[in-house]
PDB file of N, CA, C and O in Angstrom:
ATOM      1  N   UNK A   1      39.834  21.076 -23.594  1.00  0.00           N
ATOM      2  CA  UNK A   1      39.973  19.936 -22.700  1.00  0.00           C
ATOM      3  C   UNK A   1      40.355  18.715 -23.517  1.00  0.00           C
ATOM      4  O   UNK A   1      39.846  18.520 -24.620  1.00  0.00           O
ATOM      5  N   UNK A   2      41.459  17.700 -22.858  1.00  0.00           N
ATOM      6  CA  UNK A   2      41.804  16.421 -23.338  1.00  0.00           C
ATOM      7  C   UNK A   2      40.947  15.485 -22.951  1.00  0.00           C
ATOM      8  O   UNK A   2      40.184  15.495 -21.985  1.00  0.00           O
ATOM      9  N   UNK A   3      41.133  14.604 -23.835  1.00  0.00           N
ATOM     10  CA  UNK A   3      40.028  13.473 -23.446  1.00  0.00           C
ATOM     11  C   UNK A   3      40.282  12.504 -22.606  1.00  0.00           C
ATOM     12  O   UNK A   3      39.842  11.356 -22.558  1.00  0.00           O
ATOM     13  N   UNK A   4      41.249  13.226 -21.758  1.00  0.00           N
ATOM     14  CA  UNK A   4      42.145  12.160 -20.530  1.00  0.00           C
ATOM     15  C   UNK A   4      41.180  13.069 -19.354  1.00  0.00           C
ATOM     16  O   UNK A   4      40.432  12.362 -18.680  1.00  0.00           O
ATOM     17  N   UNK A   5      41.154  14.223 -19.134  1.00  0.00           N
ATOM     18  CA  UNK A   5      40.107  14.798 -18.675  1.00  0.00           C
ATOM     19  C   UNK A   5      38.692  14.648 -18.838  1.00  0.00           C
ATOM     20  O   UNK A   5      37.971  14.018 -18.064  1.00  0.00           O
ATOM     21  N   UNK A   6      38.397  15.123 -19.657  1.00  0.00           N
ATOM     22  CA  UNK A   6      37.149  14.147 -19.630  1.00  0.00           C
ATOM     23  C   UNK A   6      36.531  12.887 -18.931  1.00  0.00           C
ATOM     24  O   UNK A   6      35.765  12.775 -17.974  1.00  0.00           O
ATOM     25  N   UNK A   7      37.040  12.131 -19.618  1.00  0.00           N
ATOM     26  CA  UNK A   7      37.096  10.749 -19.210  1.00  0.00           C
ATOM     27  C   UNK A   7      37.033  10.637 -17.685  1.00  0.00           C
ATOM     28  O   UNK A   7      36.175   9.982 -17.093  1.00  0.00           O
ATOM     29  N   UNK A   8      38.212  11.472 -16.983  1.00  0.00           N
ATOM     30  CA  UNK A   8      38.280  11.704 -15.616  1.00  0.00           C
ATOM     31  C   UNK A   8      36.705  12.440 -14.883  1.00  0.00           C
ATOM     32  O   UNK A   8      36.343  12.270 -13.719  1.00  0.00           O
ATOM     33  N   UNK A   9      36.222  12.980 -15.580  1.00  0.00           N
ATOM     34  CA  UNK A   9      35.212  13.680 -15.077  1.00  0.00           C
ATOM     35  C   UNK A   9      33.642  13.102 -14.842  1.00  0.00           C
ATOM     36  O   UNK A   9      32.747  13.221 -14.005  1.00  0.00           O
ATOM     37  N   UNK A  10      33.918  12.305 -16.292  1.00  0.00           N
ATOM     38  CA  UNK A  10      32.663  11.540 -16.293  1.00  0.00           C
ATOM     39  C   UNK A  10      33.571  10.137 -15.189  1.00  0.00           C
ATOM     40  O   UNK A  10      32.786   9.866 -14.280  1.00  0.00           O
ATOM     41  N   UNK A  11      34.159   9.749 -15.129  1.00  0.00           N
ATOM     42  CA  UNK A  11      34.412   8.273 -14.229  1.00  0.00           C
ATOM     43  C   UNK A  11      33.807   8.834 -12.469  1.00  0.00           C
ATOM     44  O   UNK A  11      33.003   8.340 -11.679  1.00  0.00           O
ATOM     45  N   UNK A  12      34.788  10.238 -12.432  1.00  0.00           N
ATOM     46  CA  UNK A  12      34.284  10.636 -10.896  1.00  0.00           C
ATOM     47  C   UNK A  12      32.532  11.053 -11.073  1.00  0.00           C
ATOM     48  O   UNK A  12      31.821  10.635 -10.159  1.00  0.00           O
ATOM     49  N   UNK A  13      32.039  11.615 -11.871  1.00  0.00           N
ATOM     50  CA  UNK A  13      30.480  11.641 -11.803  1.00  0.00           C
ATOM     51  C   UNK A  13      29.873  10.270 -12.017  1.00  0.00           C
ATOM     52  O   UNK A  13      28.647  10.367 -11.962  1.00  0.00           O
ATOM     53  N   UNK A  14      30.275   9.032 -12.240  1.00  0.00           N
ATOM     54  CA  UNK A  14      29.472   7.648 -12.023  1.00  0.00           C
ATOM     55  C   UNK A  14      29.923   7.137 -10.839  1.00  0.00           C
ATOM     56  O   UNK A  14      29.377   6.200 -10.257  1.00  0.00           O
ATOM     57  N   UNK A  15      30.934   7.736 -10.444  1.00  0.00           N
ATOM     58  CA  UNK A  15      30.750   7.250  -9.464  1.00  0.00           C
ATOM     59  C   UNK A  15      30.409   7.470  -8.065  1.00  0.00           C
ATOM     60  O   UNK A  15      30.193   6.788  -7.063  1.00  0.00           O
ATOM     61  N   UNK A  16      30.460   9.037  -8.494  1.00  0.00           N
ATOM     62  CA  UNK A  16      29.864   9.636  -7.243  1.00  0.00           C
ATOM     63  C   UNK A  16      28.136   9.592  -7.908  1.00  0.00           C
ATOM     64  O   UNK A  16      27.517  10.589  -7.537  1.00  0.00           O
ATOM     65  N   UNK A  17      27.504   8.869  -8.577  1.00  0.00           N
ATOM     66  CA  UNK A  17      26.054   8.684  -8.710  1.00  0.00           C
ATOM     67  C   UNK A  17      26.213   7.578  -8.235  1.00  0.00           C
ATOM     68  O   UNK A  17      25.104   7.273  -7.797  1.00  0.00           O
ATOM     69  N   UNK A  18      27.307   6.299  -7.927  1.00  0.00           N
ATOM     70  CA  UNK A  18      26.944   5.161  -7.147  1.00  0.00           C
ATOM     71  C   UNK A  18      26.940   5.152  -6.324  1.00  0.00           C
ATOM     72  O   UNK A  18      26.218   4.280  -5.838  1.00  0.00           O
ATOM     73  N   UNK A  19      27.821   6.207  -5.181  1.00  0.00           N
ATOM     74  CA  UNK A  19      28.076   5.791  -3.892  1.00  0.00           C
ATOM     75  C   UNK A  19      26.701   6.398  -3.241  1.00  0.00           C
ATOM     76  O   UNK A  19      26.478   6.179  -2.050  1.00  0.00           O
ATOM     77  N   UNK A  20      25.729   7.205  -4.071  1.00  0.00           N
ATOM     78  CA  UNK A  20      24.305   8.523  -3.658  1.00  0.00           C
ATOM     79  C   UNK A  20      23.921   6.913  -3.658  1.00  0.00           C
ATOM     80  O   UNK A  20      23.932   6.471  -2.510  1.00  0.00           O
ATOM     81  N   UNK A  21      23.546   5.812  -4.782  1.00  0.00           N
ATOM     82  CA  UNK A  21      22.823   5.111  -4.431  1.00  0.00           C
ATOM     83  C   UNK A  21      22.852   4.128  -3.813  1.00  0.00           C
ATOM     84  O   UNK A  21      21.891   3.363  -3.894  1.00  0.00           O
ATOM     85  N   UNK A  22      24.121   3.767  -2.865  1.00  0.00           N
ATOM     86  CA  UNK A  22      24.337   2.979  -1.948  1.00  0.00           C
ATOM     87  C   UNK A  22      24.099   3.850  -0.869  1.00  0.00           C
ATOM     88  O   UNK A  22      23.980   3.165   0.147  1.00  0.00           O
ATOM     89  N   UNK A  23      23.961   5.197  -0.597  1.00  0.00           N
ATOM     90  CA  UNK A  23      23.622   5.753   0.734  1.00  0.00           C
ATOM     91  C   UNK A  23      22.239   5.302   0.960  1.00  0.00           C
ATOM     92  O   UNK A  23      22.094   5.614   2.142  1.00  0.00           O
ATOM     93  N   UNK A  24      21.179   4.792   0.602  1.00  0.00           N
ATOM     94  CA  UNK A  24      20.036   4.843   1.099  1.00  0.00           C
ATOM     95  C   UNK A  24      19.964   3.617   2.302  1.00  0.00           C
ATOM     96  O   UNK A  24      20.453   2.525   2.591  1.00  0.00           O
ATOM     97  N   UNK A  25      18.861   4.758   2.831  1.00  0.00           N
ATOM     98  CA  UNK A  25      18.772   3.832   3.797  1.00  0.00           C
ATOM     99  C   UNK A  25      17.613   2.592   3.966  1.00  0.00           C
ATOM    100  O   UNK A  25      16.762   2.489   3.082  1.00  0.00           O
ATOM    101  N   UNK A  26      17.603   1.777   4.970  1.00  0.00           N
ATOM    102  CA  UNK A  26      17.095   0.763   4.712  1.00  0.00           C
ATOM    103  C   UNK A  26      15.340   0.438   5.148  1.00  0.00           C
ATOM    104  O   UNK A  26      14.907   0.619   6.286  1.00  0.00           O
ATOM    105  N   UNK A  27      15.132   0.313   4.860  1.00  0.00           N
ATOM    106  CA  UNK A  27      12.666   1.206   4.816  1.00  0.00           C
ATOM    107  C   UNK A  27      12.672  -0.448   5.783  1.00  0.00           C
ATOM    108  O   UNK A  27      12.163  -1.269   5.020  1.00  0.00           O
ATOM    109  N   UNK A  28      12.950  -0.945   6.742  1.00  0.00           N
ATOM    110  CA  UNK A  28      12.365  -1.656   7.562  1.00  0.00           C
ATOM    111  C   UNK A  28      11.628  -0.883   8.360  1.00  0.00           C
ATOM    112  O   UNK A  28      11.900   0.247   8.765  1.00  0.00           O
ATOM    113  N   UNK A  29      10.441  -1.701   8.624  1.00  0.00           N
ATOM    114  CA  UNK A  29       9.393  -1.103   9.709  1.00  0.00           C
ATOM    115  C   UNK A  29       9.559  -1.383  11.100  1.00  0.00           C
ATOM    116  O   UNK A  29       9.991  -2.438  11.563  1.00  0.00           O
ATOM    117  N   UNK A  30       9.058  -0.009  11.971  1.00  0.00           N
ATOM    118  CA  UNK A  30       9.844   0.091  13.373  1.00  0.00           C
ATOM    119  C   UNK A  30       8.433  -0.422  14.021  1.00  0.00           C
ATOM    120  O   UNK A  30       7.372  -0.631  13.433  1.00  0.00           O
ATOM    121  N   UNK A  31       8.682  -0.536  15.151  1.00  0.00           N
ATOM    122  CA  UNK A  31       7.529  -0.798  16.207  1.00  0.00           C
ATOM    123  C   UNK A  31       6.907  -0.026  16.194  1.00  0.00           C
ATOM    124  O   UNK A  31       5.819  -0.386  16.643  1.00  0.00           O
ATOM    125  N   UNK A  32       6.919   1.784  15.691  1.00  0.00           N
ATOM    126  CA  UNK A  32       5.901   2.915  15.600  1.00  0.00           C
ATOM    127  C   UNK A  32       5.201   2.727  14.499  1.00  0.00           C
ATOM    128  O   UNK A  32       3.976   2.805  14.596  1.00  0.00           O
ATOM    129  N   UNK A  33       5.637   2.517  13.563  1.00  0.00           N
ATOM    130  CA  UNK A  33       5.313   2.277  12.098  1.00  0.00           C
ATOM    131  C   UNK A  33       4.851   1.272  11.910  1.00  0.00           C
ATOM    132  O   UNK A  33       4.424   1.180  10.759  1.00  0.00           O
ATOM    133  N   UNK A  34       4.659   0.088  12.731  1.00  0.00           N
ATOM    134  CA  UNK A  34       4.042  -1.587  12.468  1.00  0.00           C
ATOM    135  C   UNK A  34       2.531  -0.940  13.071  1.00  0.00           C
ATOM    136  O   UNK A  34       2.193  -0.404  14.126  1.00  0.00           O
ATOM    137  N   UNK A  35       1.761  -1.349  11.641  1.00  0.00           N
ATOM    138  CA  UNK A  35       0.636  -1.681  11.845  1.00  0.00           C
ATOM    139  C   UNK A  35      -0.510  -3.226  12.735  1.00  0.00           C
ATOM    140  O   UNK A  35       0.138  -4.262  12.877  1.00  0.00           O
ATOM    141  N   UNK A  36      -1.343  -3.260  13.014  1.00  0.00           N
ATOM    142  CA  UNK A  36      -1.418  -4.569  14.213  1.00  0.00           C
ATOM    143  C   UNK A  36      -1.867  -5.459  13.072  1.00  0.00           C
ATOM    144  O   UNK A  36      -2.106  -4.894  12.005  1.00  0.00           O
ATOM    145  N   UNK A  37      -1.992  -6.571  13.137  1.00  0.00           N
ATOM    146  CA  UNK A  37      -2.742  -7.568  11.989  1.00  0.00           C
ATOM    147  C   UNK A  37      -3.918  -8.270  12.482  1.00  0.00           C
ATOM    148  O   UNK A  37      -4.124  -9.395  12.937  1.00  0.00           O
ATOM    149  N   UNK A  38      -4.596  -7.272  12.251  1.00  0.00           N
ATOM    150  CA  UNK A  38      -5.870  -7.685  12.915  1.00  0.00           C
ATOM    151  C   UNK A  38      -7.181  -7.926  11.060  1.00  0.00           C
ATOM    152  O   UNK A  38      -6.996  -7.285  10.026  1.00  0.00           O
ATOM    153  N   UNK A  39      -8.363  -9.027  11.275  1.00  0.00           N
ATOM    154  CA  UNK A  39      -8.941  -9.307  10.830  1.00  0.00           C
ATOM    155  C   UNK A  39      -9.755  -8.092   9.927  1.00  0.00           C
ATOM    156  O   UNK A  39      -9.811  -7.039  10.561  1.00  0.00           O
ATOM    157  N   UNK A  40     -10.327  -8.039   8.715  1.00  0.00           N
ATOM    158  CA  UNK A  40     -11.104  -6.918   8.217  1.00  0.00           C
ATOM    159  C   UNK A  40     -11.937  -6.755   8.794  1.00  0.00           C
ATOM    160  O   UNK A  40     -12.252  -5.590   9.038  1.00  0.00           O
ATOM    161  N   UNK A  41     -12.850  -8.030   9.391  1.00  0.00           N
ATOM    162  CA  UNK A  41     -13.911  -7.654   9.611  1.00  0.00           C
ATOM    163  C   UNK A  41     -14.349  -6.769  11.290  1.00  0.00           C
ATOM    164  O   UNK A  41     -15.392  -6.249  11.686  1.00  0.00           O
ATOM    165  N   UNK A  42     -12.713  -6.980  12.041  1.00  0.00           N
ATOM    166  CA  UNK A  42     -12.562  -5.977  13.295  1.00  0.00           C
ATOM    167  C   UNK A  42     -13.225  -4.549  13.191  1.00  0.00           C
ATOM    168  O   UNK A  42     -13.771  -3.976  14.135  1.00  0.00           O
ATOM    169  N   UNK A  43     -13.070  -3.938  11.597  1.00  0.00           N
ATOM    170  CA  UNK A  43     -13.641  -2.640  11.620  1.00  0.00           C
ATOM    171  C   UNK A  43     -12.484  -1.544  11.497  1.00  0.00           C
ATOM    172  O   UNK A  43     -11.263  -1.630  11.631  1.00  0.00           O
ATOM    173  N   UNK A  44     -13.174  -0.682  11.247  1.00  0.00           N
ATOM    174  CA  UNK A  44     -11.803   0.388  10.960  1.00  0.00           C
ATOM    175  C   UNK A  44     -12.067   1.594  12.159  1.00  0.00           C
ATOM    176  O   UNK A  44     -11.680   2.762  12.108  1.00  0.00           O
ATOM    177  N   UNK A  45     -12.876   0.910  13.290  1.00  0.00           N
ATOM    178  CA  UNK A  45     -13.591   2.033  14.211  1.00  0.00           C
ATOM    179  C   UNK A  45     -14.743   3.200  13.803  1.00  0.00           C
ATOM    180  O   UNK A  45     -15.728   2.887  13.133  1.00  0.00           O
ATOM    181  N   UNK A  46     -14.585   4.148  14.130  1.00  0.00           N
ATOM    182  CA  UNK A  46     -15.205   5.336  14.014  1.00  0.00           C
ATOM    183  C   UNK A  46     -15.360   5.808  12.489  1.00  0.00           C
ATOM    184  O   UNK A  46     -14.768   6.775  12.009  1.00  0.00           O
ATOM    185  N   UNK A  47     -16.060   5.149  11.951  1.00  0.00           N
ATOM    186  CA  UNK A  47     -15.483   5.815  10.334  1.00  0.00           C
ATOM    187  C   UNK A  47     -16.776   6.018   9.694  1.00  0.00           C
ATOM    188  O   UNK A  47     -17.671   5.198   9.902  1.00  0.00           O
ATOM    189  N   UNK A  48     -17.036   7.375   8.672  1.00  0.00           N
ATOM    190  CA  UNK A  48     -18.545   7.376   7.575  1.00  0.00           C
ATOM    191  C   UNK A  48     -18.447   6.137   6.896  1.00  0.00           C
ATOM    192  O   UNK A  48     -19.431   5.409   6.767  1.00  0.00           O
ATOM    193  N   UNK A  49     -17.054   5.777   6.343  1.00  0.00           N
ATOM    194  CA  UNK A  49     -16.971   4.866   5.644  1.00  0.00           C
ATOM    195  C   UNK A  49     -17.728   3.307   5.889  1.00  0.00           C
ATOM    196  O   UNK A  49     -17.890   2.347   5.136  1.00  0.00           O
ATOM    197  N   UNK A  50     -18.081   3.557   7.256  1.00  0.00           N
ATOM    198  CA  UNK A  50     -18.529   2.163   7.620  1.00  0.00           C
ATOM    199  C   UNK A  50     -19.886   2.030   7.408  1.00  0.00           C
ATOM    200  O   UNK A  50     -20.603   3.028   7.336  1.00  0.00           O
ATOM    201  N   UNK A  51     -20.449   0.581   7.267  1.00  0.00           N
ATOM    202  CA  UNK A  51     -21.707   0.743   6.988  1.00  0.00           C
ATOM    203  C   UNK A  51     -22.733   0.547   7.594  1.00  0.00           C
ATOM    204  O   UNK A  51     -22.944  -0.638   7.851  1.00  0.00           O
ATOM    205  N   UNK A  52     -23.916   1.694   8.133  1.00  0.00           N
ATOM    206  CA  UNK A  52     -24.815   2.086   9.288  1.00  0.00           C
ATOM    207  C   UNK A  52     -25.616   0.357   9.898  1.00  0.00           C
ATOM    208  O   UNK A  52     -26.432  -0.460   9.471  1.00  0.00           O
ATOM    209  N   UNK A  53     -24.985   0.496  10.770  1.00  0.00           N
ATOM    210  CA  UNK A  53     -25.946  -0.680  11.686  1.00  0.00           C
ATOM    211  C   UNK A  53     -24.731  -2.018  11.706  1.00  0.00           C
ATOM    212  O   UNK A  53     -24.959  -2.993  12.422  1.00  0.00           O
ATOM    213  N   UNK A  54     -23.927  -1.975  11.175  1.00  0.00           N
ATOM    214  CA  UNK A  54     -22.596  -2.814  11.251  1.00  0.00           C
ATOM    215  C   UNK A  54     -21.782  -2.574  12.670  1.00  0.00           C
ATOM    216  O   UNK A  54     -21.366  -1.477  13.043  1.00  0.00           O
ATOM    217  N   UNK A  55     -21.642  -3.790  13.366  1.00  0.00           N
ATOM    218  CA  UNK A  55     -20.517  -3.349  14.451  1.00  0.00           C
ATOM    219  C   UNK A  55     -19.128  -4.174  14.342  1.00  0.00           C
ATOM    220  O   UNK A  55     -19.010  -5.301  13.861  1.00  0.00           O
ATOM    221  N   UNK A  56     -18.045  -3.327  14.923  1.00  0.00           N
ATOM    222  CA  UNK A  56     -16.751  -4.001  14.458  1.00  0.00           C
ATOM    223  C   UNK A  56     -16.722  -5.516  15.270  1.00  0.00           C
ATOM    224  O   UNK A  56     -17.475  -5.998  16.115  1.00  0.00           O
ATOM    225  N   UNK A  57     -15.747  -5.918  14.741  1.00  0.00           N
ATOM    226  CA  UNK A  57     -16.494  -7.394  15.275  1.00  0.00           C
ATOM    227  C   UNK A  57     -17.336  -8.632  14.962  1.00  0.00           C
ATOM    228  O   UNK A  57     -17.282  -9.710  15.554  1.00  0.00           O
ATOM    229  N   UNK A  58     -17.803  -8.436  14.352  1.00  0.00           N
ATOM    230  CA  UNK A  58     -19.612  -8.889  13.697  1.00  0.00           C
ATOM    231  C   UNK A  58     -19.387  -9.530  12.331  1.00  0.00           C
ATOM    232  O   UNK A  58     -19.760  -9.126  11.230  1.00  0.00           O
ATOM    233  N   UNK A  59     -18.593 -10.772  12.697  1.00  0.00           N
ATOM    234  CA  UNK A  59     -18.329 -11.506  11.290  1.00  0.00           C
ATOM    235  C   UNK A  59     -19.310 -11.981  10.244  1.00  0.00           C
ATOM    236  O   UNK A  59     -19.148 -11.661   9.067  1.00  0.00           O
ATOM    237  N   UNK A  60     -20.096 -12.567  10.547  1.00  0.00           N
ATOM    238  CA  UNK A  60     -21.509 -12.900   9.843  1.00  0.00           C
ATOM    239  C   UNK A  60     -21.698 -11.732   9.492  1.00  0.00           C
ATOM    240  O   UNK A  60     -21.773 -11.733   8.263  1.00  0.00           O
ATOM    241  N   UNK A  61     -21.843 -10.524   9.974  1.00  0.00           N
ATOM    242  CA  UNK A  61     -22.838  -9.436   8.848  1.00  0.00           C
ATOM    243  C   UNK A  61     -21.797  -8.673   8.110  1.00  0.00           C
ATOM    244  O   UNK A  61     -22.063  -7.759   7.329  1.00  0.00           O
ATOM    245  N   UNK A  62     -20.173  -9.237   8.494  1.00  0.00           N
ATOM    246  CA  UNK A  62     -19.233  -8.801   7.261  1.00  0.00           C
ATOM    247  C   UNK A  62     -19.110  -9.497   6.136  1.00  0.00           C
ATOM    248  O   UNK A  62     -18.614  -9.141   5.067  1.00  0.00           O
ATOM    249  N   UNK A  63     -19.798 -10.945   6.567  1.00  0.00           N
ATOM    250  CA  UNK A  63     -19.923 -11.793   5.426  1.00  0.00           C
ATOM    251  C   UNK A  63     -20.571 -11.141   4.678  1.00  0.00           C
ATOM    252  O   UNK A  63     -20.088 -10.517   3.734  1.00  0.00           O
ATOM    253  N   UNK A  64     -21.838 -11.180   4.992  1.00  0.00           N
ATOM    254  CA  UNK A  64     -23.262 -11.137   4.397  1.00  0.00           C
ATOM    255  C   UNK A  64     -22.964  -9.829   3.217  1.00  0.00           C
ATOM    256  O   UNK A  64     -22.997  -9.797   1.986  1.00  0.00           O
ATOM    257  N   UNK A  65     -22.723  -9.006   4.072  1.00  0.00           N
ATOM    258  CA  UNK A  65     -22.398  -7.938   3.445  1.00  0.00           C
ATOM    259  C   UNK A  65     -21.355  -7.644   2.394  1.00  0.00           C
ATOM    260  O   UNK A  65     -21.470  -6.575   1.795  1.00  0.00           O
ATOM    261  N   UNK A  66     -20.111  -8.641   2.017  1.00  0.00           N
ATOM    262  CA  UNK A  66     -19.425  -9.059   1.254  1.00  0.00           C
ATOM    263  C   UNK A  66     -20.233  -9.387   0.139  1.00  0.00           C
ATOM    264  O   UNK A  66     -20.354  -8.677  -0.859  1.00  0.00           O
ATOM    265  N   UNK A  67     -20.943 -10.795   0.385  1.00  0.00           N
ATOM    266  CA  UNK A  67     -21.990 -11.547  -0.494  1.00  0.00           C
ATOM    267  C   UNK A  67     -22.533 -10.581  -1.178  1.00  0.00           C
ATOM    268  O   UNK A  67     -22.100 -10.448  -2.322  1.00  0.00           O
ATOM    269  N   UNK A  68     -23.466  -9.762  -0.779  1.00  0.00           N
ATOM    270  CA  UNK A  68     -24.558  -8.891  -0.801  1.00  0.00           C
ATOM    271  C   UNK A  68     -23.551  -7.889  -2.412  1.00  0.00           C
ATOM    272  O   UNK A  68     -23.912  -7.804  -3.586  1.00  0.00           O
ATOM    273  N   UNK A  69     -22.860  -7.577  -2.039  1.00  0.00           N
ATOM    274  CA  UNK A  69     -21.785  -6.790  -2.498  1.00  0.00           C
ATOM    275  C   UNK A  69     -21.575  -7.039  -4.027  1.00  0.00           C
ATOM    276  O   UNK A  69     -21.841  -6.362  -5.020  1.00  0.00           O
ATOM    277  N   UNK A  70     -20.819  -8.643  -3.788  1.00  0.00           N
ATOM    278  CA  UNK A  70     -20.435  -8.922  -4.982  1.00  0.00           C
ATOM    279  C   UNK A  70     -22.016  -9.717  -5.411  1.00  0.00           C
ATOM    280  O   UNK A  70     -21.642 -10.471  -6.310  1.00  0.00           O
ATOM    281  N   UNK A  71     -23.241  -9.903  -5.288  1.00  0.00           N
ATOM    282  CA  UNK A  71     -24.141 -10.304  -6.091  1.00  0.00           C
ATOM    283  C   UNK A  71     -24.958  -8.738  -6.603  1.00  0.00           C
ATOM    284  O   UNK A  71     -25.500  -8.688  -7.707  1.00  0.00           O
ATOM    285  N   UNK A  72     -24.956  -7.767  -5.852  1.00  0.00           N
ATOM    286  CA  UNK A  72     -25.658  -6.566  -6.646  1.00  0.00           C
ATOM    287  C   UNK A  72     -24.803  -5.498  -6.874  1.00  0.00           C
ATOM    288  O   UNK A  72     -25.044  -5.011  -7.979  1.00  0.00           O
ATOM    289  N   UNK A  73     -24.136  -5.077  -6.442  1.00  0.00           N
ATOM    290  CA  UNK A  73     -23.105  -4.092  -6.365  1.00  0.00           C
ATOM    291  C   UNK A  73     -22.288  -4.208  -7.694  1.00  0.00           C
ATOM    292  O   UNK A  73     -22.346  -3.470  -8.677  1.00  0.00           O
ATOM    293  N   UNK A  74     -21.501  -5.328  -7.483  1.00  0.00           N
ATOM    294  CA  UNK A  74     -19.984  -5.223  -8.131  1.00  0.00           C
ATOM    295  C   UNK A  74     -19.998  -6.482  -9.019  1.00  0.00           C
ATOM    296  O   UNK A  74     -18.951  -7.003  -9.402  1.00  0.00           O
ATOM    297  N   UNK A  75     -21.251  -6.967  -9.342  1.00  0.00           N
ATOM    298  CA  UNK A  75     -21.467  -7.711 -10.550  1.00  0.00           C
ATOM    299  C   UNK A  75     -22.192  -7.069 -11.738  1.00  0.00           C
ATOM    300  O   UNK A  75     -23.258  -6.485 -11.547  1.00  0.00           O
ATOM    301  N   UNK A  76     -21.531  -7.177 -13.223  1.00  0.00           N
ATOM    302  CA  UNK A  76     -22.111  -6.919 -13.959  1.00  0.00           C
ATOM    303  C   UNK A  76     -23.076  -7.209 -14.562  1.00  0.00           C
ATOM    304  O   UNK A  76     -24.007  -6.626 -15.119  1.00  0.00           O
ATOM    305  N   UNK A  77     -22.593  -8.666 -14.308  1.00  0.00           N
ATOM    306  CA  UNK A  77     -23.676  -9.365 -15.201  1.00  0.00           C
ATOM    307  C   UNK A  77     -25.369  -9.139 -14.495  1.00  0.00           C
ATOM    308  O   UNK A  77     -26.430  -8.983 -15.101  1.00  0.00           O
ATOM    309  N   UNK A  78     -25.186  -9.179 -13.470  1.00  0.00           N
ATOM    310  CA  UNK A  78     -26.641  -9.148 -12.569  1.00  0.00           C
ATOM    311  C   UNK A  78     -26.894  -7.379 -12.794  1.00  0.00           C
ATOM    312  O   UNK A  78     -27.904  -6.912 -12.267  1.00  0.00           O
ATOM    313  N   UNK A  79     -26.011  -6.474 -13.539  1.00  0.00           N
ATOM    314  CA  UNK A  79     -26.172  -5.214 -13.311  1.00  0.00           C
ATOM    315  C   UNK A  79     -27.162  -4.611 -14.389  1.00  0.00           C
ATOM    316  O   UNK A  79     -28.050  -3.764 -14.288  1.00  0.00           O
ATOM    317  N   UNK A  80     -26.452  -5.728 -15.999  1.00  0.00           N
ATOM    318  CA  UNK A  80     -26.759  -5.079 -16.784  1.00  0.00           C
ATOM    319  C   UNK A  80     -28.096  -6.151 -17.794  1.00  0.00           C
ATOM    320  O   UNK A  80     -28.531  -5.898 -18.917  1.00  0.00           O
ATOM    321  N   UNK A  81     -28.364  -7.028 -17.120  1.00  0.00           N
ATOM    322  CA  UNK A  81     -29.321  -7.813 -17.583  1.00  0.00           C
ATOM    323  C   UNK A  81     -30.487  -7.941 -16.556  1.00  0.00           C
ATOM    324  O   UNK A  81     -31.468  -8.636 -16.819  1.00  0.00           O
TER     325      UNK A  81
END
């Protein structure tokens, strides 16, 4: 093979790798796929994950329970002294 070929081979393989990456398509979100924007403390419904005696809704005891959180939970300093 000449290197006039070549050359030809690799130009049509870049560029048929550009036109693959102009095919994509475009990831906007549809009205099925839109999630609602609703508050955390609404609740995630029906879930183990939730925590017993909490109702969705119930801003004060999502506070509290935030608070509660980051002073024993997810602080170190209060963890390890």
């Amino acid at each position: 093979m000449n290197r006039t070929r070549l050359f030809q081979i690799a130009f049509i393989a870049v560029g048929a790798a550009w036109l693959v990456g102009c095919g994509e398509s475009p990831q906007h979100l549809t009205a099925s796929g839109v999630k609602p924007d609703t508050p955390a403390y609404q609740g995630a419904g029906a879930s183990q994950f939730v925590e017993r005696g909490w109702q969705p809704g119930d801003r004060t005891s999502w506070e509290q329970q935030l608070r509660a959180r980051a002073a024993y939970g997810q602080n170190e300093y209060t963890r390890v002294h």
